[in-house]
NUFI-989141 format. One record per atom (N, C-alpha, C): residue number from 1; x, y, z; atom name. Coordinates in Angstrom, 3 decimals. Example, Ala and Ser with C-alpha at 12.3 -4.5 7.8 and 13.67 -1.06 7.14 Angstrom:
residues 2
NODE num        u        v        w atomo
NODE   1   13.190   -5.690    7.800     N
NODE   1   12.300   -4.500    7.800    CA
NODE   1   13.200   -3.300    7.800     C
NODE   2   12.850   -2.250    7.080     N
NODE   2   13.670   -1.060    7.140    CA
NODE   2   12.900    0.030    7.870     C
end
This chain:
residues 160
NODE num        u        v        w atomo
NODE   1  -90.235   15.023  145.354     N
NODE   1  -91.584   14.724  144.920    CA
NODE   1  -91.684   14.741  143.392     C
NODE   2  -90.950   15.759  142.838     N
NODE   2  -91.012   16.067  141.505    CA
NODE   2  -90.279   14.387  140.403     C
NODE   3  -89.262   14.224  141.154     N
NODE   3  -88.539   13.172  140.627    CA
NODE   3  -89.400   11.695  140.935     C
NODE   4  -90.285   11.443  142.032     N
NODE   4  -91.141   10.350  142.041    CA
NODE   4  -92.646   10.379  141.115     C
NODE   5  -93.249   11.850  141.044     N
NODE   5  -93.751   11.753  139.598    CA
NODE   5  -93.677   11.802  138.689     C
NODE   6  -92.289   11.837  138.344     N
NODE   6  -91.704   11.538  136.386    CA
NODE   6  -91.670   10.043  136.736     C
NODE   7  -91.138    9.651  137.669     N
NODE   7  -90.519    8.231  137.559    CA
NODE   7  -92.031    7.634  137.654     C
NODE   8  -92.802    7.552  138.106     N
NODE   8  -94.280    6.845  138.183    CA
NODE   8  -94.860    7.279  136.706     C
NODE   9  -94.914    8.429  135.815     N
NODE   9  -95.181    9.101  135.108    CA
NODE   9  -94.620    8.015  133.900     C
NODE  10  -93.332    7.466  134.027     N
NODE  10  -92.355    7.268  132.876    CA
NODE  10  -92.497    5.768  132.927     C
NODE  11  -93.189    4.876  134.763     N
NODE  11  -93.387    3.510  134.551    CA
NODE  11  -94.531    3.394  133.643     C
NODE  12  -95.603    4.425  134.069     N
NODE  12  -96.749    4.503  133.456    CA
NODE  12  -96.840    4.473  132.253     C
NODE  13  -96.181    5.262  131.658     N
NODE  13  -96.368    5.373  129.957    CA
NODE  13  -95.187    3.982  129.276     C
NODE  14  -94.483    3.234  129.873     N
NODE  14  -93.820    2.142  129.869    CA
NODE  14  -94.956    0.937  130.169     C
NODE  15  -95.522    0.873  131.100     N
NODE  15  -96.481   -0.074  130.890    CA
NODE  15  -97.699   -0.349  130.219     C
NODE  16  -98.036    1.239  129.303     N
NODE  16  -99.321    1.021  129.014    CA
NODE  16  -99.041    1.519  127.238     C
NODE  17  -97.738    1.127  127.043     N
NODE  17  -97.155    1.482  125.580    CA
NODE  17  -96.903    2.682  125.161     C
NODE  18  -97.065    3.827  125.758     N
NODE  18  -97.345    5.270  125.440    CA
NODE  18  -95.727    5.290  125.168     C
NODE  19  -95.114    6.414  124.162     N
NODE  19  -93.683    6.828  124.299    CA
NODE  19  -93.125    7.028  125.694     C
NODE  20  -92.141    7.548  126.103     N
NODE  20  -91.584    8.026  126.942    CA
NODE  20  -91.690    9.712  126.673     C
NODE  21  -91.853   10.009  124.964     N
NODE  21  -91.451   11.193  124.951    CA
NODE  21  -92.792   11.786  125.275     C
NODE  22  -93.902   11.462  125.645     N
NODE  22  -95.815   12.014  125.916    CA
NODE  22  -95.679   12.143  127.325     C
NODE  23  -94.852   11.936  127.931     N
NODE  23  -94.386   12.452  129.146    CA
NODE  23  -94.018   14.535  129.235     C
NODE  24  -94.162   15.129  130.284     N
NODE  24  -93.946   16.197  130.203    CA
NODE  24  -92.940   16.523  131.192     C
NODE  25  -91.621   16.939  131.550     N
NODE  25  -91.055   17.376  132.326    CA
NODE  25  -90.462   18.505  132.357     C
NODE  26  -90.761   19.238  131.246     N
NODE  26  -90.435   20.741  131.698    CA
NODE  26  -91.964   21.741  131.913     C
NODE  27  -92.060   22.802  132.729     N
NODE  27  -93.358   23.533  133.265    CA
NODE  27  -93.220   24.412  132.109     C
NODE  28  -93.734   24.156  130.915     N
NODE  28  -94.089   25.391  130.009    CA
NODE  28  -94.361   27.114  130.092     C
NODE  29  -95.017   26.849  131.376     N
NODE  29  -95.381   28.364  131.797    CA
NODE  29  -94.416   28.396  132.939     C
NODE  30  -93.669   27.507  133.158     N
NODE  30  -92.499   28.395  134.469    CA
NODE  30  -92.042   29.748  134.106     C
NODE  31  -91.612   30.537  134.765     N
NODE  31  -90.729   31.619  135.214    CA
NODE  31  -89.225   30.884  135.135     C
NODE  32  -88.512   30.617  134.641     N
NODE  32  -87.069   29.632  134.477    CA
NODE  32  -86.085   30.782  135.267     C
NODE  33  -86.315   32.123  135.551     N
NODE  33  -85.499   32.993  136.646    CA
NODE  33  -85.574   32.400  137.815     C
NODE  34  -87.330   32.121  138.183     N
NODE  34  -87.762   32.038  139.671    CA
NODE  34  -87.374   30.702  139.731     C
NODE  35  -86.943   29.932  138.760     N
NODE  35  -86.712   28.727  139.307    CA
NODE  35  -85.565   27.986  139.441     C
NODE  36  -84.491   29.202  138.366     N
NODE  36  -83.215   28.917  138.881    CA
NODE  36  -82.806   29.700  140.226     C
NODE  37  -83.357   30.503  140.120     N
NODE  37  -83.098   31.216  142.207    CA
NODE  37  -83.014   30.226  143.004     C
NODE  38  -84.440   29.555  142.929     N
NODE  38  -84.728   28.351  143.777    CA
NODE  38  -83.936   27.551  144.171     C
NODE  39  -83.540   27.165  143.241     N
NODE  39  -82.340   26.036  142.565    CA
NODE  39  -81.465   26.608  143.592     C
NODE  40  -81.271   27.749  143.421     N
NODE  40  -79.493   28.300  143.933    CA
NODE  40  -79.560   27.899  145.432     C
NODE  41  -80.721   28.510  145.875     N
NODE  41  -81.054   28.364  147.160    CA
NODE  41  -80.823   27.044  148.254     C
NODE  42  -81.314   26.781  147.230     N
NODE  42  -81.776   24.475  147.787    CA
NODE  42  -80.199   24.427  147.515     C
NODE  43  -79.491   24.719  146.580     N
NODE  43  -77.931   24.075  146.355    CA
NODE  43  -77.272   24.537  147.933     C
NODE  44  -77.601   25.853  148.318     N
NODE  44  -77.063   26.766  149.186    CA
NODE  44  -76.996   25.843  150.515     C
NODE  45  -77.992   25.514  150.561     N
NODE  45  -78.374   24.848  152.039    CA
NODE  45  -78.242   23.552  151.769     C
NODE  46  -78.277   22.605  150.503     N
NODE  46  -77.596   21.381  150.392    CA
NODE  46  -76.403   20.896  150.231     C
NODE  47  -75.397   22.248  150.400     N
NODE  47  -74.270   21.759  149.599    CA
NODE  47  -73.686   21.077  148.383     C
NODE  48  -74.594   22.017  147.224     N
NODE  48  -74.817   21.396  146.123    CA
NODE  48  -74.725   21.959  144.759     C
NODE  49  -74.453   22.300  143.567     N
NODE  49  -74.527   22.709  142.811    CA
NODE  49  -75.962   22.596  142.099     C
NODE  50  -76.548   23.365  140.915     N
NODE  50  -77.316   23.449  139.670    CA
NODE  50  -76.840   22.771  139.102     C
NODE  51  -77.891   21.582  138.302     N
NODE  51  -77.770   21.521  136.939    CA
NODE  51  -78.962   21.552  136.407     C
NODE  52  -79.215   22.574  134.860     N
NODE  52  -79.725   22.874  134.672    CA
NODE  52  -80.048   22.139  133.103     C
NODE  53  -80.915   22.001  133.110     N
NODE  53  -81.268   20.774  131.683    CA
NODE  53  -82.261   21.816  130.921     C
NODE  54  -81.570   22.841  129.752     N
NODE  54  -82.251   23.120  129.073    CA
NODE  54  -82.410   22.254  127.957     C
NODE  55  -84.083   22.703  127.695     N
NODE  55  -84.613   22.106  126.238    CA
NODE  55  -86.331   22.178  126.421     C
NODE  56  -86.663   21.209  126.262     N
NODE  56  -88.441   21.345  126.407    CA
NODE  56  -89.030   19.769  125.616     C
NODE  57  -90.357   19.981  126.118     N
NODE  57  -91.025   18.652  126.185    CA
NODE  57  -90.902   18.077  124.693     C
NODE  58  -90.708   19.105  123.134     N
NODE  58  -91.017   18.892  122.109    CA
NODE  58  -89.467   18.122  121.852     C
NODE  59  -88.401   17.643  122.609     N
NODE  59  -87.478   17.469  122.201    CA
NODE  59  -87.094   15.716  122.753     C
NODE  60  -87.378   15.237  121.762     N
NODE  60  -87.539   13.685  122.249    CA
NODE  60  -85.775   13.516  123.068     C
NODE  61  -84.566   14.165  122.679     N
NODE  61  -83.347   13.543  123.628    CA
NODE  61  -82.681   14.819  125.024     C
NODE  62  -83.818   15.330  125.217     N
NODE  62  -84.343   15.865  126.459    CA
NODE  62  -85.123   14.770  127.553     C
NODE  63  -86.354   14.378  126.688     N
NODE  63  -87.047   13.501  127.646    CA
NODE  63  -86.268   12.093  127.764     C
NODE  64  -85.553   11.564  126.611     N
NODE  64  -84.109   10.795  127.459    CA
NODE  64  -83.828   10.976  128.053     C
NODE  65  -83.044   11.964  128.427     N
NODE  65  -82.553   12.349  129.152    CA
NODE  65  -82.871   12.563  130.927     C
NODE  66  -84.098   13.178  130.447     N
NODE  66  -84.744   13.146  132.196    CA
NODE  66  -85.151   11.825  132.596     C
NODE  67  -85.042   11.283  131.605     N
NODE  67  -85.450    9.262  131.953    CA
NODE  67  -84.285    8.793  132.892     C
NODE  68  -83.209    9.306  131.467     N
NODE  68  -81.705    8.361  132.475    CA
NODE  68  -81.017    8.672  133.354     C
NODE  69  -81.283   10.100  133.644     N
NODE  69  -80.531   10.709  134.410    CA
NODE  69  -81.416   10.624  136.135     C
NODE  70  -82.687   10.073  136.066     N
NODE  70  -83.860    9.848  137.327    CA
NODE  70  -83.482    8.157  137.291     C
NODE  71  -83.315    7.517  136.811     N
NODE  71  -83.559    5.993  136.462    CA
NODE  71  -82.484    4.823  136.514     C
NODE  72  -81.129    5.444  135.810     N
NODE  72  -79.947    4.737  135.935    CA
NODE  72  -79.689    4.755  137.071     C
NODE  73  -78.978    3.124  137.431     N
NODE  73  -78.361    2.500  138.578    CA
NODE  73  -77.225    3.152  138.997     C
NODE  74  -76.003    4.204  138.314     N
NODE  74  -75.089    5.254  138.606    CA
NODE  74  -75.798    6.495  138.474     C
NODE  75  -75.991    7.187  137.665     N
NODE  75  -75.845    8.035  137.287    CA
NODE  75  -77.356    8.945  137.931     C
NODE  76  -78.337    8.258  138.245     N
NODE  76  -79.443    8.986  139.375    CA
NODE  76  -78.641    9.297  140.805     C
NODE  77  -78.192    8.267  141.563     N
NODE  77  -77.706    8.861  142.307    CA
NODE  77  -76.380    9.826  142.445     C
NODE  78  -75.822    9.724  141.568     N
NODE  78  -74.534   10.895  141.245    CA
NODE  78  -75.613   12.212  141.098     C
NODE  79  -76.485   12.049  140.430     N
NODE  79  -77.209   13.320  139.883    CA
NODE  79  -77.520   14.220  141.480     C
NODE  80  -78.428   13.361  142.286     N
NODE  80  -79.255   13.296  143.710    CA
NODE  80  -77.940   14.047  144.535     C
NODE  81  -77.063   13.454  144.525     N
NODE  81  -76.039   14.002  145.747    CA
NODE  81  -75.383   15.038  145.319     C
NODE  82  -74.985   15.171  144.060     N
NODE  82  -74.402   16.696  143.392    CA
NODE  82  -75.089   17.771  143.050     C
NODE  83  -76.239   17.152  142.522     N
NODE  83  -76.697   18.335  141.849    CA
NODE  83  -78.360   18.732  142.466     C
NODE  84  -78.563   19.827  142.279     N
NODE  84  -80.391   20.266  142.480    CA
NODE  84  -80.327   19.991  140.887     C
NODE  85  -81.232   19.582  140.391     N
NODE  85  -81.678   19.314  139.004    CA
NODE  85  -83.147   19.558  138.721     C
NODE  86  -82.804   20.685  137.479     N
NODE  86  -84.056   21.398  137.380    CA
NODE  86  -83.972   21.286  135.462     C
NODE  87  -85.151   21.656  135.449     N
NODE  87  -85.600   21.374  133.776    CA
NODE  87  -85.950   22.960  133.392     C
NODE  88  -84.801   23.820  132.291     N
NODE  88  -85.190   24.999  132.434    CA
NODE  88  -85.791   25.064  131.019     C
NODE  89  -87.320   25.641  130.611     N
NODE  89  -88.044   25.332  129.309    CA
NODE  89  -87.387   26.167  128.507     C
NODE  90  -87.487   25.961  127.149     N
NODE  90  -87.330   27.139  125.911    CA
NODE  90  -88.177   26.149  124.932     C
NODE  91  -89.297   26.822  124.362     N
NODE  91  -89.900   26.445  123.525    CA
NODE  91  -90.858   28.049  122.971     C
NODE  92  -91.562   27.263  122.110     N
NODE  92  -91.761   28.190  121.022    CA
NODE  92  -92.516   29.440  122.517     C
NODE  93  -93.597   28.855  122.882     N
NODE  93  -94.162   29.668  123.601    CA
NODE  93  -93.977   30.101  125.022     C
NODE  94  -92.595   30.170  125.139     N
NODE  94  -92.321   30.294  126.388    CA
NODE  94  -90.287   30.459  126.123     C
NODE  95  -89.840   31.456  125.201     N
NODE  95  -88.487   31.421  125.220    CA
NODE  95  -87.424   31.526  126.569     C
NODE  96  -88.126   31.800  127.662     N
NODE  96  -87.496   32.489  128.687    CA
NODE  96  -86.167   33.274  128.330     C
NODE  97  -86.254   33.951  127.685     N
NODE  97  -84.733   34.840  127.339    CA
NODE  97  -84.198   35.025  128.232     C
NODE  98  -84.463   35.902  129.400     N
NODE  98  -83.603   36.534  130.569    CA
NODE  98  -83.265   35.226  131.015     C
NODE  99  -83.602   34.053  130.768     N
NODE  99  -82.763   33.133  131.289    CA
NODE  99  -81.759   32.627  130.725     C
NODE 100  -82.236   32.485  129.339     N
NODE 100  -81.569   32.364  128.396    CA
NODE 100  -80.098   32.999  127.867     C
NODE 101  -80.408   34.627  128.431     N
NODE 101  -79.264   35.484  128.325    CA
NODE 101  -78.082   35.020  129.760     C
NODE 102  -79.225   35.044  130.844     N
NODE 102  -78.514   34.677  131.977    CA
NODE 102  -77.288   33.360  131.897     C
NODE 103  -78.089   32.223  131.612     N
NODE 103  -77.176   31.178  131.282    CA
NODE 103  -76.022   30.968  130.048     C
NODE 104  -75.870   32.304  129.915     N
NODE 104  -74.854   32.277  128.215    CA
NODE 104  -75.358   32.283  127.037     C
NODE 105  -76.485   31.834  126.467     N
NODE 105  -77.231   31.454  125.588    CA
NODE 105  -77.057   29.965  125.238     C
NODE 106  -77.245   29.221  126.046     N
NODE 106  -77.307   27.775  125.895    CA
NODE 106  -77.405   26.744  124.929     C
NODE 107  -78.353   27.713  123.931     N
NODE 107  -79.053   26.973  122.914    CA
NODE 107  -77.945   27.104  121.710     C
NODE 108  -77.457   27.456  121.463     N
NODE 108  -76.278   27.688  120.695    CA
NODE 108  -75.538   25.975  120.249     C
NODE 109  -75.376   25.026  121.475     N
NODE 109  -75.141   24.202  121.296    CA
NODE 109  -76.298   22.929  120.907     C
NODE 110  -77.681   23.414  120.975     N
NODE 110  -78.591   22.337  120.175    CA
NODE 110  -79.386   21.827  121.739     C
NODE 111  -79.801   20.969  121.722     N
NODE 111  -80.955   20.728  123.143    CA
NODE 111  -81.043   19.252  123.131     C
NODE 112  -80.997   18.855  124.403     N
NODE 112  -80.418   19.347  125.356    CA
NODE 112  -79.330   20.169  125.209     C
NODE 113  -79.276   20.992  126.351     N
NODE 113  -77.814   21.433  127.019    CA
NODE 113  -78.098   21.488  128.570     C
NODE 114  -76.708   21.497  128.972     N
NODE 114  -76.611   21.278  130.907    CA
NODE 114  -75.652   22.531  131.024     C
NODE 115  -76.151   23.286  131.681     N
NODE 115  -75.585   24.520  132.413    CA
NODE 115  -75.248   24.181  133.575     C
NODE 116  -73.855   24.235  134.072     N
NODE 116  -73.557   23.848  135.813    CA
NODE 116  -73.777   24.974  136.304     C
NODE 117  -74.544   25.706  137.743     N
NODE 117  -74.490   26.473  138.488    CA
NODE 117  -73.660   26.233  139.868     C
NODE 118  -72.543   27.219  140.047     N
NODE 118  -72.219   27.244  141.265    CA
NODE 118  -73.228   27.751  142.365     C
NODE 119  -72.345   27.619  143.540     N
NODE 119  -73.330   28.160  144.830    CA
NODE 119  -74.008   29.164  145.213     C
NODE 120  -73.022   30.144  143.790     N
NODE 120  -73.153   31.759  144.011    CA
NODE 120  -74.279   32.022  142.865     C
NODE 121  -74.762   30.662  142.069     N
NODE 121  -75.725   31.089  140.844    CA
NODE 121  -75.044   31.629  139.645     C
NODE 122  -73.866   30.953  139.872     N
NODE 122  -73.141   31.880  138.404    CA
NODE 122  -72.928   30.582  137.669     C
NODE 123  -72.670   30.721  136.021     N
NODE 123  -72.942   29.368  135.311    CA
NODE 123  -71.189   28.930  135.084     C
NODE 124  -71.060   28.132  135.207     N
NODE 124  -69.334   27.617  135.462    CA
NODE 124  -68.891   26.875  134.223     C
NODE 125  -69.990   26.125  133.695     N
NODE 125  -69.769   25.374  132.325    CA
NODE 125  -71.116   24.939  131.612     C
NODE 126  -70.984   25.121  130.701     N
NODE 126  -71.885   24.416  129.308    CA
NODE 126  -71.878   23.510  128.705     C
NODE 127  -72.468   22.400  128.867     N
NODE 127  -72.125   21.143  128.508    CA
NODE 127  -73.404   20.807  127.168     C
NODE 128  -72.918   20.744  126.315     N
NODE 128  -73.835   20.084  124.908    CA
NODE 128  -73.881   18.384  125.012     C
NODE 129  -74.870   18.573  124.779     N
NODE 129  -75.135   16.672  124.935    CA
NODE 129  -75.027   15.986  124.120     C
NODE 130  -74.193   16.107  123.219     N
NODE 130  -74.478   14.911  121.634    CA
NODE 130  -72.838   14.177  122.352     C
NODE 131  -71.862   14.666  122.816     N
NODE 131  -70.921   13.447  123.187    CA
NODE 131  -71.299   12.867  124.230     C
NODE 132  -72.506   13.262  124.827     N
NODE 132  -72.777   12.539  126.482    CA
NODE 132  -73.931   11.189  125.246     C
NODE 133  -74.022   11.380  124.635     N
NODE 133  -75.406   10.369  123.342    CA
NODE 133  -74.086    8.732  122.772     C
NODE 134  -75.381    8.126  122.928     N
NODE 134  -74.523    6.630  122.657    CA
NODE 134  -75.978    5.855  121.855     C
NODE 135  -76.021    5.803  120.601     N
NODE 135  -76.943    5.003  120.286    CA
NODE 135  -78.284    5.627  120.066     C
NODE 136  -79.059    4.962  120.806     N
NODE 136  -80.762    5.815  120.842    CA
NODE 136  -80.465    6.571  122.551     C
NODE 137  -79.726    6.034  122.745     N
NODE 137  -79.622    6.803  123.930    CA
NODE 137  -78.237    7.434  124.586     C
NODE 138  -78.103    7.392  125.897     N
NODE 138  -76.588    8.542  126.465    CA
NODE 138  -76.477    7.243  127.429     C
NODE 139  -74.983    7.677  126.760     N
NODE 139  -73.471    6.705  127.659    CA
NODE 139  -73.175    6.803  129.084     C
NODE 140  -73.698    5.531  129.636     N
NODE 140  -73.171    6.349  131.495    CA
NODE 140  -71.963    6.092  131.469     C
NODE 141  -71.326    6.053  131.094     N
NODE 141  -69.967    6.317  130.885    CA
NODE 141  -69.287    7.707  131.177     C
NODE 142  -69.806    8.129  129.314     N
NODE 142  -69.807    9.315  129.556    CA
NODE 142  -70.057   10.191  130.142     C
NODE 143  -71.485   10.466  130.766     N
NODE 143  -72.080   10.655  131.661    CA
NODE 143  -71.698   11.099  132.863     C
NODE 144  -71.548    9.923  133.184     N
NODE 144  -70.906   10.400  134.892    CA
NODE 144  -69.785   10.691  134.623     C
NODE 145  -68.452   10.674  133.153     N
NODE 145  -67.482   11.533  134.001    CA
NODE 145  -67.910   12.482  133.958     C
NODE 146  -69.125   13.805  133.127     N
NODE 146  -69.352   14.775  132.860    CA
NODE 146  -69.825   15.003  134.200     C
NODE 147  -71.005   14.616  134.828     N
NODE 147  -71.041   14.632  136.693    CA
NODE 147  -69.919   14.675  137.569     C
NODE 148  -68.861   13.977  137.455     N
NODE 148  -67.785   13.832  138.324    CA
NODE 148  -67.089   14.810  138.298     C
NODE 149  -66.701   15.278  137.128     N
NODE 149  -65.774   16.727  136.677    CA
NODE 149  -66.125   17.691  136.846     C
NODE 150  -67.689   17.817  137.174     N
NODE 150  -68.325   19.216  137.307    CA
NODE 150  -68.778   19.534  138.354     C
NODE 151  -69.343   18.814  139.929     N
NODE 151  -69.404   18.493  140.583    CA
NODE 151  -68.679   19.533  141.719     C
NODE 152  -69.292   19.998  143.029     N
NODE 152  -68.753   20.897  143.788    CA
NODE 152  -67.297   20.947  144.324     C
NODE 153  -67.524   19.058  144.517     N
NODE 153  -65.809   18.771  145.422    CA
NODE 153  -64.835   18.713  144.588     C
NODE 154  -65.350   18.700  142.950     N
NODE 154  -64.403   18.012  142.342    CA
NODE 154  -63.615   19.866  141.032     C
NODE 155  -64.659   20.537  141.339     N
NODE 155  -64.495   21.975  141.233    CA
NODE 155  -63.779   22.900  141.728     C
NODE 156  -64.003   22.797  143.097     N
NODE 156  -63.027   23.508  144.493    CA
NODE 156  -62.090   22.691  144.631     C
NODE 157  -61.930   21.553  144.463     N
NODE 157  -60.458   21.160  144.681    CA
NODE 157  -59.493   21.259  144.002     C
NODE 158  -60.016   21.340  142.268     N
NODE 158  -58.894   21.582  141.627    CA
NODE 158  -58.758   23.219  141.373     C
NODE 159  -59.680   24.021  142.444     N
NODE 159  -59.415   25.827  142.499    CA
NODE 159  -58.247   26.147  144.153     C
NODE 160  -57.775   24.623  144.430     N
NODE 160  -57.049   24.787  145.338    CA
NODE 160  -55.449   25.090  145.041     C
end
């Protein structure tokens, strides 16, 4: 549901000239604990990993990001079948630290960043987004190998 109102959200502000970035996709006042639990949970019973898209609404190659990663002809559905994908906030008024601490300190590498969660909720890798960036925007290229490599089957198989 969440992913059909960004995408209606993102035709909307596309058809009526608005940026893409006046769009909002991270919950400012979330709890980013209660909602990576969640996350773990839904992965649990989907057979699926976290990915976790820190940054916040004030960060125009964040809201890229949640564009291309809902929107592209590869790289939405790579997202859909691997991952629960959640938007975890850090902004001025809302740092979520304990999440922040939880996930490594994320921000270290600049914002976006993608935290992979395994099944067990533990963070497996940190991915900074300026080599996943091509232009004004991010390389599905790049992209999906960063999906492909991180990915549950493609994780456990090479822990075989």
């Amino acid at each position: 549901m969440k992913k059909i109102l960004l995408l209606l959200a993102l035709a909307a502000s596309l058809a009526t000239g608005v940026s893409a970035q006046a769009v909002k996709v991270y919950d400012e006042k979330a709890d980013a604990m209660k909602q990576i639990n969640e996350a773990v949970a839904l992965a649990q019973r989907t057979d699926r990993y976290v990915m976790c898209q820190v940054g916040g609404n004030w960060c125009p190659w964040c809201l890229r990001f949640a564009e291309f990663a809902t929107t592209d002809s590869v790289v939405a559905p790579l997202m859909e079948k691997n991952y629960v994908y959640i938007h975890v906030n850090y902004s001025k008024g809302n740092k979520n630290l304990e999440a922040m601490r939880f996930l490594g300190n994320p921000g270290r590498f600049g914002y976006p960043v993608f935290v992979v969660l395994n099944q067990k909720g533990e963070p497996i890798h940190i991915q900074e987004s300026e080599s996943l960036e091509e232009g004004k925007g991010y390389s599905r290229k790049r992209v999906e190998k960063f999906l492909r490599l991180w990915n549950k089957e493609s994780v456990e198989a090479e822990a075989k």
